[in-house]
N, C-alpha and C positions, 0 to 999 in steps of 0.2 A: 336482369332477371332475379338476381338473389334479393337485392332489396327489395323488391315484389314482392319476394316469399315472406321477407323479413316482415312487413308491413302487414301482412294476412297474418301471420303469428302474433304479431303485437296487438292486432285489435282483440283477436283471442285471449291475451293475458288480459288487456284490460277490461274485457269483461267479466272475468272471473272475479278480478280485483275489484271491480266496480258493485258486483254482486257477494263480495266479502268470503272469499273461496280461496284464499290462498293458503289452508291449511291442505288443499287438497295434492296429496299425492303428484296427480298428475300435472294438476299447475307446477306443480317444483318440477317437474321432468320435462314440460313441456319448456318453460323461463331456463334451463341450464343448459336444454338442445340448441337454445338459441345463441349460445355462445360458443356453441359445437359447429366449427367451418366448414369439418370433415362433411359432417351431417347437413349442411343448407347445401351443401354441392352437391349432394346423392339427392336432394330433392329436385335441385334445378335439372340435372341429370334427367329426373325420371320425368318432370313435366315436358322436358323437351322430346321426349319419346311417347309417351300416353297422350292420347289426345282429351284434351279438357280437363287434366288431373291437377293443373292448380284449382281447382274450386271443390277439389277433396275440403284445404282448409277455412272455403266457406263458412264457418259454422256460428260464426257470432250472432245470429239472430233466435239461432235454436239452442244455445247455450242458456239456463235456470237452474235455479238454485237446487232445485229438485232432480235436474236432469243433467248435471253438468258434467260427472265423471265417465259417464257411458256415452254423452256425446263426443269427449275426446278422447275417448277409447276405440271409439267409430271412427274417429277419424285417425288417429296412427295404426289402425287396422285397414283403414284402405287405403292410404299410403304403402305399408310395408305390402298390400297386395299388388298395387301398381308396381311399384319396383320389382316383384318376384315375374311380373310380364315383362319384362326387358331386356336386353342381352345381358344385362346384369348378373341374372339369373344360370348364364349359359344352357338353355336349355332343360334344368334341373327340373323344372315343373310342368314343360311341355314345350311344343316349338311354337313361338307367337313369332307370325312375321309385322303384326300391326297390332294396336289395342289402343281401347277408347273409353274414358270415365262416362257414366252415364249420371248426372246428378236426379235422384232421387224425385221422379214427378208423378210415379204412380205404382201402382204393386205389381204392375204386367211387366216389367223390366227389369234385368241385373243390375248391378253396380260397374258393371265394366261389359265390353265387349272385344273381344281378342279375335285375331283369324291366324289362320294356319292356310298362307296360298290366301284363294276363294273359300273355305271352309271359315264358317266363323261358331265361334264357340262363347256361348253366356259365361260370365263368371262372377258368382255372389260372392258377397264379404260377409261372415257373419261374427257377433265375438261374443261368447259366453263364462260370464263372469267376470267382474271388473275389480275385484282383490286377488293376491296370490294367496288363499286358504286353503286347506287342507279339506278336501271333499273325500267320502267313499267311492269307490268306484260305480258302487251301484249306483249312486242318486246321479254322479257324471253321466253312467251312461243313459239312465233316464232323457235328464235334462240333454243330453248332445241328441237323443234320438229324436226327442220333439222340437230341435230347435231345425234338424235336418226333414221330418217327415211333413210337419206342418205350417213351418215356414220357407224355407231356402227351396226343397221343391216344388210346393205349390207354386212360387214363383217363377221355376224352370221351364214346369208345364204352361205358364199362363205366357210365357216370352213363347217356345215351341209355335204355339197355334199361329203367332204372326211372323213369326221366322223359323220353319225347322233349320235342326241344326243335328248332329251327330253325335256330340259331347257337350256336355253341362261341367263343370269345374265350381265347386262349394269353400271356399278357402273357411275354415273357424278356426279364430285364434282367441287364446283362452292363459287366463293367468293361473288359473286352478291348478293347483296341486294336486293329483289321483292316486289317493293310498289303494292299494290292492284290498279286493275283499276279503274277511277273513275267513279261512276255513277253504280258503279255492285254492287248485293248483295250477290255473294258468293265472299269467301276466296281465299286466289291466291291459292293454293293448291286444293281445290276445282277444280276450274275454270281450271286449267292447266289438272287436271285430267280429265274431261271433254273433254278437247280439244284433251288429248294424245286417249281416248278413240272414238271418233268422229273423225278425221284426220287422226289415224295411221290404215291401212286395214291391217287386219293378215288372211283372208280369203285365202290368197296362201300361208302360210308359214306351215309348220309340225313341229313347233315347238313354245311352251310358251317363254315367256319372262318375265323375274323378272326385274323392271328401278329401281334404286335405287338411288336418289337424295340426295346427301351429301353438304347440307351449312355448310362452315369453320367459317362463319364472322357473325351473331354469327352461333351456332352449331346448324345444324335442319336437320331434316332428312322427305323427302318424296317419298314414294312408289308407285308403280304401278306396276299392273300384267295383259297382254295381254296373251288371252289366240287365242291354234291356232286354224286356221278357222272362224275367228266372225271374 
């Protein structure tokens, strides 16, 4: 199984390489994971528990010169979400008794599918911003609000209509740096919750939402739960 992973990686780098992208970032982090044994065992790991989650590293065909840092930003973004479904996890992020990759074939569908029991719950991947820069909080919570209100839920509600379900689960993971604004006395975490809570209307939707805010650059994690109807 690990050679398998090895082999999906490696096509990967060689297309980068083939496409003359080895000054990028993430080619060097993706080429130095791969000498990380720690790291191919927590992959093999998790594809043996997710169902379909080796063809996360699919991506050689949709890898360009133009698109290639966000494609593999997309993809160790829905890896580290697959692992966070796991018992890996110990329950940190919710109880999954199963979960399933869904490879991308239309926009009425999540990126995964988890259950709880018979309860099964959507879970999107989303990632915003693909440098660790130095943003305002304001323009973050901008961009987090539309990347949540008119993409990831449209999505939720479009999966709902052929499966209801109870709970929606949004994971974004983001290398952005969030300076507080200036002149505010609450916390960007604060203030962005605030805003997700005020801006986002769930009074049409029949169903809760769990957002789950994943910083890489350093590691932070922030939450939010809309609940439906308010």
């Amino acid at each position: 199984m690990k050679d398998h992973v090895i082999a999906k990686i490696e096509l990967v780098l060689k297309r980068c390489e083939k496409l003359g992208l080895t000054a990028s970032p993430f080619y060097q982090e993706l080429k130095h994971d791969l000498t990380n044994d720690k790291w191919l065992d927590e992959i093999v790991d998790t594809i043996t528990k997710v169902k379909n989650s080796e063809k996360i590293f699919d991506i050689v065909g949709q890898i360009t010169a133009a698109d290639n840092d966000h494609r593999i930003v997309t993809m160790f973004a829905e890896y580290d979400t697959a692992r966070r479904l796991t018992d890996w996890a110990k329950n940190f992020f919710g109880t999954f008794t199963d979960a399933e990759y869904l490879p991308r074939k239309n926009r009425k569908q999540p990126d995964f599918k988890a259950w709880n029991g018979d309860k099964v719950l959507p879970v999107e991947t989303k990632t915003l911003g693909d440098s660790a820069t130095v943003i305002e909080a304001e323009k973050f919570n901008n961009k987090f609000l539309k990347k949540i209100s008119q993409d990831a839920l449209p999505q939720l509600v479009s999966f709902y209509e052929e499966t209801p379900f109870d709970e929606g689960i949004i994971f974004v993971w983001t290398q952005l740096r969030v300076q507080p604004s200036k002149d505010r006395r609450v916390d960007a975490y604060l203030e962005l919750r605030q805003q997700v809570e005020r801006d986002i209307d769930m009074s049409s939707y029949a169903f809760d939402v769990k957002i789950i805010t994943m910083f890489t650059n350093p590691l932070d994690l922030w939450d939010f739960r809309l609940k439906a109807g308010k």
